[in-house]
N, C-alpha and C positions, 0 to 999 in steps of 0.2 A: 560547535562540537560534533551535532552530527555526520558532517561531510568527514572527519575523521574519524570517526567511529566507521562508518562504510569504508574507508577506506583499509583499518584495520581488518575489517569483516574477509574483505578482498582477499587482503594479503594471506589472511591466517588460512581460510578455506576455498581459497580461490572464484568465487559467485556467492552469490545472497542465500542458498543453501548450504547449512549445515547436516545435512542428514538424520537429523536425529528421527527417530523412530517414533508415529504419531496414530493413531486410533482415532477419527474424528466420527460426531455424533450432532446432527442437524436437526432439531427437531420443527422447523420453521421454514426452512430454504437453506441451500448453500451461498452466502453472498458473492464469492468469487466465481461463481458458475453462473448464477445469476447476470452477474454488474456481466460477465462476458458476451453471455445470448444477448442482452441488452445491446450490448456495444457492437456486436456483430449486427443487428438488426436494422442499426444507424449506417452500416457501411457501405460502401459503393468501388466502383472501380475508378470511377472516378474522383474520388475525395482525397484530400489530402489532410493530415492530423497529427497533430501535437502530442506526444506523450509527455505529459510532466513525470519527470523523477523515477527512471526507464530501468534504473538499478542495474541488475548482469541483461536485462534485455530479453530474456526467454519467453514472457510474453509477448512484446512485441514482437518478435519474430514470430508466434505461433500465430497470430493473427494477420499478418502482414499481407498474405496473398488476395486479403479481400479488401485490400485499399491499394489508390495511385503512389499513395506515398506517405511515409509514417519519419516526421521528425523527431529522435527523442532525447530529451535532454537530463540531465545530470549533475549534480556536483563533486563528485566522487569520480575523481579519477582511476580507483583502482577498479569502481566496479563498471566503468568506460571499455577498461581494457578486457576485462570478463564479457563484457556485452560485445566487444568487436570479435573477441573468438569465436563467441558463440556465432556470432552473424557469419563470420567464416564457413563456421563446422555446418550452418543451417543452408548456406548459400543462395542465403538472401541480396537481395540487390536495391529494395526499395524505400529501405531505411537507412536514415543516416544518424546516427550517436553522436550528440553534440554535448561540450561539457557547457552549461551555460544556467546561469542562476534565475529560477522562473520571475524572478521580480526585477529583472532585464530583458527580459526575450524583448528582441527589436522586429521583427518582423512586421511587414504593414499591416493595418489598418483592414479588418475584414479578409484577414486571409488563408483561415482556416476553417475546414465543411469541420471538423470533430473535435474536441479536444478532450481528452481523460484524463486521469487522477488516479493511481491506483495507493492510498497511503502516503501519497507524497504532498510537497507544500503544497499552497493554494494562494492565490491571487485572481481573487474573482473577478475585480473591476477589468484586471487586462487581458482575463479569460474574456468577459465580455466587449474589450473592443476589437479581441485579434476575431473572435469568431465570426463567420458570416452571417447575415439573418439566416435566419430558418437551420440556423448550424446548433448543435447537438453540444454539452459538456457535462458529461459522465465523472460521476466518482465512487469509489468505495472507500471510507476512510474508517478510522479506527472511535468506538465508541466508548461515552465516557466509562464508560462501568467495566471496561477491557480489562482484565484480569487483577480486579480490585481485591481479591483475597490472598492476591499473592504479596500485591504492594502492600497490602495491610501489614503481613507481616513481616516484611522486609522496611517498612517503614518510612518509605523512600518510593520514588517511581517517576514515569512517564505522567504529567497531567496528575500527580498525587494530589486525592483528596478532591476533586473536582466529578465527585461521584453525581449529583444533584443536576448538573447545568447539561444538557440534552445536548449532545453537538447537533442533534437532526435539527430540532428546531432551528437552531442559533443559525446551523448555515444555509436553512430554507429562508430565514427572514434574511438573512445579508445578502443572496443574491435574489428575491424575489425586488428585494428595493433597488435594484441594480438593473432591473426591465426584462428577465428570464422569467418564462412560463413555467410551476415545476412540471414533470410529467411522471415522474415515478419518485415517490420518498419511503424508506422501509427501513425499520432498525432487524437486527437479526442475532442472537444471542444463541450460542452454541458450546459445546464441548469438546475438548482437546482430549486425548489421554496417553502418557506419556509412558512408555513401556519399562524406562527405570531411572531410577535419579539420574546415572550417568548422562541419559537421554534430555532430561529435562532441562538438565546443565548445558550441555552442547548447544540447545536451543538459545538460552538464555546468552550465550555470548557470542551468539548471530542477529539479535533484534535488539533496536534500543529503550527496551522495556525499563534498565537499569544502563544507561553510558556507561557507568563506572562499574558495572558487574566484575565482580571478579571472582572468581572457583573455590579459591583458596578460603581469602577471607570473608565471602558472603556462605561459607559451607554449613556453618549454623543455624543462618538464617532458609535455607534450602531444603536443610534434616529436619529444620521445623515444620516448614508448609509441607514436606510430603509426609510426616506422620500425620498431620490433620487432614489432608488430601486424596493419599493412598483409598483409589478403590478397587476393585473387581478386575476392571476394564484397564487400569493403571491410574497415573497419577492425574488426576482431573485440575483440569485448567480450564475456567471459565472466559470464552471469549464476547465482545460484543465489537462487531461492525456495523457499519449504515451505508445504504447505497442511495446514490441521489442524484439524478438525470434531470436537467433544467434544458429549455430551447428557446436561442436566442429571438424574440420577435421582434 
């Protein structure tokens, strides 16, 4: 269902940006600034790296001129084709957008110096045999507690109800048993705030928080959270991500 939920995503706002209007408020670290100096850190001119699940691609393009070569793949066709414009408009050369499902990637055996994650699936064991030793695989992914006052009231959600179980932990012990050193593990829990319902709606029918979100008939449950919600700053939305950098030995 996901792959066509993006693919809806595409169509309707043409890239993985909806615009909506956001206030954000870090009182621990920024994780996506973070996991990126990280990622930069690990890069060379001459490396080449795997992006799993590359979306419209504007990351990888931003980072692209400090590596040989960024492969990245996809299941979503439509946000393929948002990522090949962008690559157009960026006039990149070094990346290539491939639609291919992370739990097929065929590529040999030790042949990637990086591989990252930004939200996207995971497949540790084949993380671990495409990468080379002393090769780097970064993630930031989305933590349990990710806007659990929202799914409270809506009832429903991404990972509903799975408030308790640590993704850090679970996927520092799955790939520690897999033969990866960690080197960096950190959860990061922060504030959204959303400038006005219209805003926080647009959001919501850009991320698969709710697949089945819909405007009309979730408007209820939306005029609920933001009258318990509404602050100062705007409508607060609690997020939580985890960043987690393992090397292959």
């Amino acid at each position: 269902m996901t792959q066509d939920f993006y693919d809806k995503v595409a169509k309707k706002f043409g890239n993985y940006h909806t615009a909506a209007r956001i206030v954000y408020e870090f009182p621990n670290g920024e994780p996506e600034k973070i996991f990126k100096e990280k990622l930069l850190k690990a890069s060379g001119k001459n490396k080449v790296v795997l992006d799993v699940g590359c979306a419209d691609g504007r990351f990888t393009l931003s980072i692209a001129p400090n590596f040989k070569k960024i492969i990245a793949i996809d299941t979503s066709k439509g946000m393929l084709k948002a990522a090949e414009r962008n690559k157009k408009a960026a006039k990149v050369k070094n990346v290539d957008f491939v639609y291919q499902d992370v739990h097929k990637i065929n590529f040999p055996k030790d042949f990637f110096d990086v591989i990252y994650d930004r939200r996207g699936p995971d497949d540790y064991p084949l993380f671990y045999e495409q990468l080379k030793p002393g090769g780097f695989f970064l993630q930031v992914d989305i933590g349990e507690k990710d806007t659990k006052d929202l799914k409270m009231v809506f009832g429903r959600g991404q990972n509903y109800g799975k408030w308790d179980i640590s993704e850090l932990k679970k996927d520092i012990r799955e790939i520690k048993k897999l033969g990866f050193e960690i080197v960096y593990a950190k959860d990061f829990s922060y504030n959204e705030y959303y400038l006005s319902f219209e805003d926080l709606d647009r959001f919501l029918q850009g991320v698969p928080i709710f697949e089945d979100y819909d405007s009309e008939r979730d408007r209820k449950f939306l005029e609920a959270y933001v009258k318990k919600f509404q602050k100062e700053r705007g409508i607060n939305l609690l997020r939580h991500r985890v960043v987690l950098i393992a090397k292959k030995v």
